[in-house]
BADOZA-292122 format. One record per residue (C-alpha): x, y, z; residue in three letters. Coordinates in steps of 0.2 Angstrom, whole numbers, plus 2048, in hexadecimal, padded with zeros to 3 digits. Layout:
REM residues N
FIKOL  east  north   up    r
FIKOL     X      Y    Z  ALA
...
***
This chain:
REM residues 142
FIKOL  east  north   up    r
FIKOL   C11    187  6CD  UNK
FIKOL   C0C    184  6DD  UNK
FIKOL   C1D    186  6E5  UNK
FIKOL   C1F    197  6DB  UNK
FIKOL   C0F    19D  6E2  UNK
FIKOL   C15    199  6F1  UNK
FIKOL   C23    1A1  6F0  UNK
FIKOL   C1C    1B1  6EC  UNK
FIKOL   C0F    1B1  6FB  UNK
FIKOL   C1F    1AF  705  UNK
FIKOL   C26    1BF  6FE  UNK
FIKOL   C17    1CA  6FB  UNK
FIKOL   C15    1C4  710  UNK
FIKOL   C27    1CB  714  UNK
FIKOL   C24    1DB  70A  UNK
FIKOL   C12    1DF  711  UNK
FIKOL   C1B    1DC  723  UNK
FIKOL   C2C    1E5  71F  UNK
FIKOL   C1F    1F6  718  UNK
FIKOL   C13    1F2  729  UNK
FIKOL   C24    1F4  732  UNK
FIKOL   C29    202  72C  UNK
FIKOL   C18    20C  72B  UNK
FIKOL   C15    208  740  UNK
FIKOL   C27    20B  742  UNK
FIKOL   C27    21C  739  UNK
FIKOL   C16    220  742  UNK
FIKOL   C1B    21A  752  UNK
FIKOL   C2B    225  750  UNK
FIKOL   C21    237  74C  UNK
FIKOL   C15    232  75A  UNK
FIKOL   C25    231  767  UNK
FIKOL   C2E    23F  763  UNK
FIKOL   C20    24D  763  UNK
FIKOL   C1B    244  773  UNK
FIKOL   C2C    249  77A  UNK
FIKOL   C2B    25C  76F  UNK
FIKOL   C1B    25F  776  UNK
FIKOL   C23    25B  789  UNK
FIKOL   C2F    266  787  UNK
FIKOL   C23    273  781  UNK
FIKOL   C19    272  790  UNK
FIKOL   C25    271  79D  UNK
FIKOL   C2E    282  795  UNK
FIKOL   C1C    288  796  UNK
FIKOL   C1A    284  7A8  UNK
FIKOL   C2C    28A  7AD  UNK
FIKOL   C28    29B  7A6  UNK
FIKOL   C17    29C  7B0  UNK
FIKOL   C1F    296  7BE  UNK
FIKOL   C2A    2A4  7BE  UNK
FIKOL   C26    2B2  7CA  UNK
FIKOL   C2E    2C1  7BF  UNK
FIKOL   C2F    2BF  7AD  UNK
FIKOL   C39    2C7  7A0  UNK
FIKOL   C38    2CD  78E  UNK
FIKOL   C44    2C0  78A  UNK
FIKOL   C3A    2B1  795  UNK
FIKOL   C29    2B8  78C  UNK
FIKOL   C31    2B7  77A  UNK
FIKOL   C38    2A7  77E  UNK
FIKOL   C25    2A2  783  UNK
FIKOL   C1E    2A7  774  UNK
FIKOL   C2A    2A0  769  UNK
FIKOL   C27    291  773  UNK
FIKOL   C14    292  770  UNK
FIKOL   C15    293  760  UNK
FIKOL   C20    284  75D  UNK
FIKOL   C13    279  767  UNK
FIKOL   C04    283  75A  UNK
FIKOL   C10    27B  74C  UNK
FIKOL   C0C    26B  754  UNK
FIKOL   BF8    26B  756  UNK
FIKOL   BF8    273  743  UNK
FIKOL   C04    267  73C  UNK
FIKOL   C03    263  72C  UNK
FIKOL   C06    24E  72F  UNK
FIKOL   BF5    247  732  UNK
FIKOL   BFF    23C  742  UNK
FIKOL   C08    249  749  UNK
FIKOL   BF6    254  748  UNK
FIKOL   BEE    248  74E  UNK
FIKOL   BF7    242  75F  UNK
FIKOL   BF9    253  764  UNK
FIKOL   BE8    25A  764  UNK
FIKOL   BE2    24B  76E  UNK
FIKOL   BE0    24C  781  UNK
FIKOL   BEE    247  790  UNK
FIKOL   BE7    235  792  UNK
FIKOL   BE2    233  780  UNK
FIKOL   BF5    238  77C  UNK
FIKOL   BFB    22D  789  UNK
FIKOL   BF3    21C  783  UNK
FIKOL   BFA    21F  771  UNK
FIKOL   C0C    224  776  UNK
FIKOL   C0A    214  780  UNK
FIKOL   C06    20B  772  UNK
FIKOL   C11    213  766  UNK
FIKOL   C22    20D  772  UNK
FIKOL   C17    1FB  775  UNK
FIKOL   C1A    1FB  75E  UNK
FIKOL   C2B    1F7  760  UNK
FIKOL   C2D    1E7  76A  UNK
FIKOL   C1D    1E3  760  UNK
FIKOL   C25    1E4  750  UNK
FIKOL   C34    1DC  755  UNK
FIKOL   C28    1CB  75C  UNK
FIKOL   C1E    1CC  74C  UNK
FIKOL   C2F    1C9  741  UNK
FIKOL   C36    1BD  74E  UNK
FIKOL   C24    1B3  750  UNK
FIKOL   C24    1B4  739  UNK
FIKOL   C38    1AF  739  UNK
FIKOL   C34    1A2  744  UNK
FIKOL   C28    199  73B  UNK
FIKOL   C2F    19A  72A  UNK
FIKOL   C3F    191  730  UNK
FIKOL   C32    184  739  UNK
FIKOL   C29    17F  728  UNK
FIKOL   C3A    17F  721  UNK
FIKOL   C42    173  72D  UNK
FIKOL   C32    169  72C  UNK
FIKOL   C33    167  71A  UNK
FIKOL   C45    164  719  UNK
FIKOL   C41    155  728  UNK
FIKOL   C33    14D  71D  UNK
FIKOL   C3E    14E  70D  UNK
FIKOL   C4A    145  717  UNK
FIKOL   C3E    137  71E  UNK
FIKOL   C38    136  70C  UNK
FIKOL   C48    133  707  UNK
FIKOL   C4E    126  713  UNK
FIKOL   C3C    11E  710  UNK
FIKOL   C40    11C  6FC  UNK
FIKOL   C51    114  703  UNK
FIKOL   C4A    10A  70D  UNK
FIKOL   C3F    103  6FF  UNK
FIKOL   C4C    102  6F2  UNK
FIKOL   C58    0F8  6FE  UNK
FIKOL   C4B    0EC  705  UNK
FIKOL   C45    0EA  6F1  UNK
FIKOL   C57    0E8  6EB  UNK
***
């Protein structure tokens, strides 16, 4: 019973970490690419009022542009929303958090790999000193 219940915390750990993956990942994902979007957005901004003379077709292009980054602020994802209304430093820290996700994920796994395989060699040593033990005992019986 014990080594069935065992088991099952084992599992139910893996799956809580492989949906605590994923949800970071996909969070950390969204949180990236409207950073790079919202880049983009601004420097095209900036070029077009930078720009001494300005067209009918550089003016369309702005606007077209605004309202792509207004899609942005009024998302209809809470994260993408959220991270987009926020100011420059605020924004900075979480896209700096959001790239420090993925090597953090990838320690967590290698740090929860890592000790599973420990308590499996170190149950697999003291079945084999249990072992030897009851042969020893047998041959100095016997």
């Amino acid at each position: 019973m014990q080594k069935k219940l065992r088991a099952i915390i084992i599992l139910m750990t893996f799956v809580a970490l492989l949906l605590g993956t994923v949800g970071i990942i996909r969070t950390s994902n969204k949180i990236v690419a409207t950073s790079a979007k919202l880049i983009v957005l601004n420097d095209n901004a900036n070029f077009y009022n930078e720009q001494p003379v300005k067209t009918d077709s550089m003016t369309e292009a702005y606007l077209e542009n605004h309202s792509l980054r207004q899609e942005i602020y009024n998302s209809d994802d809470m994260v993408i929303r959220t991270f987009s209304n926020q100011n420059f430093v605020v924004k900075t820290a979480i896209l700096l958090l959001a790239f420090a996700m993925y090597p953090t994920m990838l320690l967590v796994w290698i740090f929860q790999i890592n000790t599973f395989v420990y308590k499996v060699k170190r149950k697999v040593k003291l079945y084999k000193q249990e072992r030897a033990r009851e042969e020893w005992n047998r041959r100095k019986a016997g």
